[in-house]
Phi, psi and omega in degrees: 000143189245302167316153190233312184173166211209145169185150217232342186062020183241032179229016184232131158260188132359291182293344185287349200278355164258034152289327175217019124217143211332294167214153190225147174207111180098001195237161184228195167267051191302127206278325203239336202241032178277174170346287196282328177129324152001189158317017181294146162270157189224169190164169149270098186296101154182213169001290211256007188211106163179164182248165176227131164257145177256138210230153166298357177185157193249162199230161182247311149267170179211188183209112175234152190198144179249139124253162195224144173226110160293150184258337195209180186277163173225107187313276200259152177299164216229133172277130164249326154227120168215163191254145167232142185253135165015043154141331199266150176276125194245296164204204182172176166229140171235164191257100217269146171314322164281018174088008190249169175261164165223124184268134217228105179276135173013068155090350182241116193288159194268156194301120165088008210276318188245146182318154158259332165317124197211141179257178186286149146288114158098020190238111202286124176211148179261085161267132186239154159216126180251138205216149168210149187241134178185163178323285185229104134341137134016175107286115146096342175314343198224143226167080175267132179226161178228133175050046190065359188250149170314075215255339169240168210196035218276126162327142235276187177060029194271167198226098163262014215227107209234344195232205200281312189275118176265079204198165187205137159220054198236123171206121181240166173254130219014228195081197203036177210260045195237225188257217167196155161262094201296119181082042159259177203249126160233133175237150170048059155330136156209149174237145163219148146307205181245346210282152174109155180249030172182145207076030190242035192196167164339081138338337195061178195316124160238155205221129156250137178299043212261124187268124181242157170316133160225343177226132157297139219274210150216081183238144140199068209248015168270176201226109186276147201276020153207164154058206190224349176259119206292331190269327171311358180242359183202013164289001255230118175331306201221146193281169158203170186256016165299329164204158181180181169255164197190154164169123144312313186275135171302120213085319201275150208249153220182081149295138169230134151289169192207134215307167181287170174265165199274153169293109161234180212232320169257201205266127164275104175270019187136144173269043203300124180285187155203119165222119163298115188219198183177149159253131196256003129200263184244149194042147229311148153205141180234140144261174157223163159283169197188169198204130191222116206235093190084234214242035173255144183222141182219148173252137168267187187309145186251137205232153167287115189271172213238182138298300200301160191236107168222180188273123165281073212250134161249159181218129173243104172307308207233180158274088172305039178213343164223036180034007165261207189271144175277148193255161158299314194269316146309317117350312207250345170264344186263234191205141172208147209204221210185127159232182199248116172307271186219000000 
């Protein structure tokens, strides 16, 4: 699978967020001030600010893209992305005082590594770095674009590769030991591998989409905790443990139907579940996320659910009912829930 995760900032507050990623030091939810009027994070992003996600399994490339609007001018250069294999810092792009980017071996720029291109304060751009850690790099292997157009180029025989494994499987948004910017803005997250014949490359500017229950689907074999209608219990902007569905038995299933998607034009390229969820007592319990797309139904990873109530994501790259790119429409007819694994 080449898409990995995806995040939009808007269905979480500020105490949530290492609810769905690893770590966080420094950063808040801006509720409002995202692309759109959304979600973003926010923080002074470099040195004293960042979240990090940890992936399920490490990759040798990856293509990770952002958007960012700096809130302030920038003194000492900045971490915007950097990849790790499992604590150790491998490579990464940073934000130079003048505002231009640079791509980074453990902190040391790489030959042909920086932009002549440079961005505004207070102004929304789509960065993207595409990468493979390795000894001696590629042609083409290495890569910053800003708003789709090609801005590094880092020349070929290059060294991305910083600990003994030429891999990562750590990719956080700021951090490292450089300066920050205060009141900047991050939106429409995305990470991917290379693997796959599709999502293995730039997406370009994206935009994520977050969608909540609104009708109950037809699964509904969980068991709510007041009243009898299932999605009224798991709409909620941001999670809580206050109302919910709960069912002990195995197989049984929970569909929500789910608001439409905003009229669009280009390619949806994945589908992310999020289900906040917890086991309330003693010994092993999985949930999986699940999908019933027509007359198709798909299961995601079956994952060991916590005490701790945190988010549970699967991502379906294609339409498990016709295996291709999912249509608008297709989105907004199928149903997506949570079933009880083991």
């Amino acid at each position: 699978m080449a898409l990995l995760f995806l995040d939009g900032f808007d269905h979480y507050a500020t105490a949530d967020v290492t609810k769905k990623w690893t770590s966080q030091s420094n950063t808040t939810i801006d509720a409002s001030n995202g692309r759109r009027s959304g979600g973003a994070l926010a923080g002074n992003i470099g040195a004293s600010s960042n979240v990090i996600k940890t992936l399920s399994s490490a990759s040798a490339s990856f293509v990770v893209g952002a958007a960012i609007k700096l809130g302030a001018a920038v003194t000492l250069a900045i971490d915007l992305f950097r990849l790790f294999d499992a604590g150790t810092l491998q490579c990464g792009v940073k934000i130079n005082p003048d505002l231009t980017l640079s791509v980074h071996r453990n902190n040391t720029v790489l030959t042909s590594g920086t932009s002549v291109t440079s961005l505004s304060v207070g102004t929304w751009a789509y960065i993207e770095f595409k990468v493979t850690i390795a000894d001696s790099i590629g042609a083409g292997s290495c890569k910053v674009r800003i708003n789709g157009v090609d801005v590094i180029t880092v020349a070929t025989s290059q060294d991305t590769k910083n600990s003994s494994n030429a891999s990562a499987n750590q990719v956080s948004i700021g951090g490292g030991s450089g300066g920050g910017a205060a009141g900047t803005l991050i939106d429409d997250f995305y990470i991917c591998d290379q693997s796959g014949g599709s999502n293995n490359d730039f997406l370009g500017d994206c935009r994520i989409d977050t969608l909540f229950p609104n009708a109950d689907g037809s699964n509904s074999d969980f068991t709510p905790s007041t009243g009898s209608t299932h999605y009224t219990l798991v709409d909620e902007a941001t999670p809580n443990t206050s109302d919910y569905v709960e069912s002990s038995t195995v197989s049984h299933k929970d569909t929500w139907a789910f608001q439409n998607l905003s009229a669009i034009t280009g390619t949806i390229y994945g589908v992310q579940v999020c289900s906040a969820a917890l086991k309330d007592d003693a010994g092993a319990r999985s949930i999986a996320n699940t999908v019933k797309s027509s007359a198709t139904n798909a299961d995601g990873a079956t994952q060991a659910l916590s005490t701790s109530q945190v988010y549970y994501m699967d991502v379906w790259a294609t339409d498990p009912n016709t295996a291709a790119a999912w249509t608008e429409s297709a989105v907004n007819s199928a149903e997506f829930g949570v079933k009880v694994a083991a």
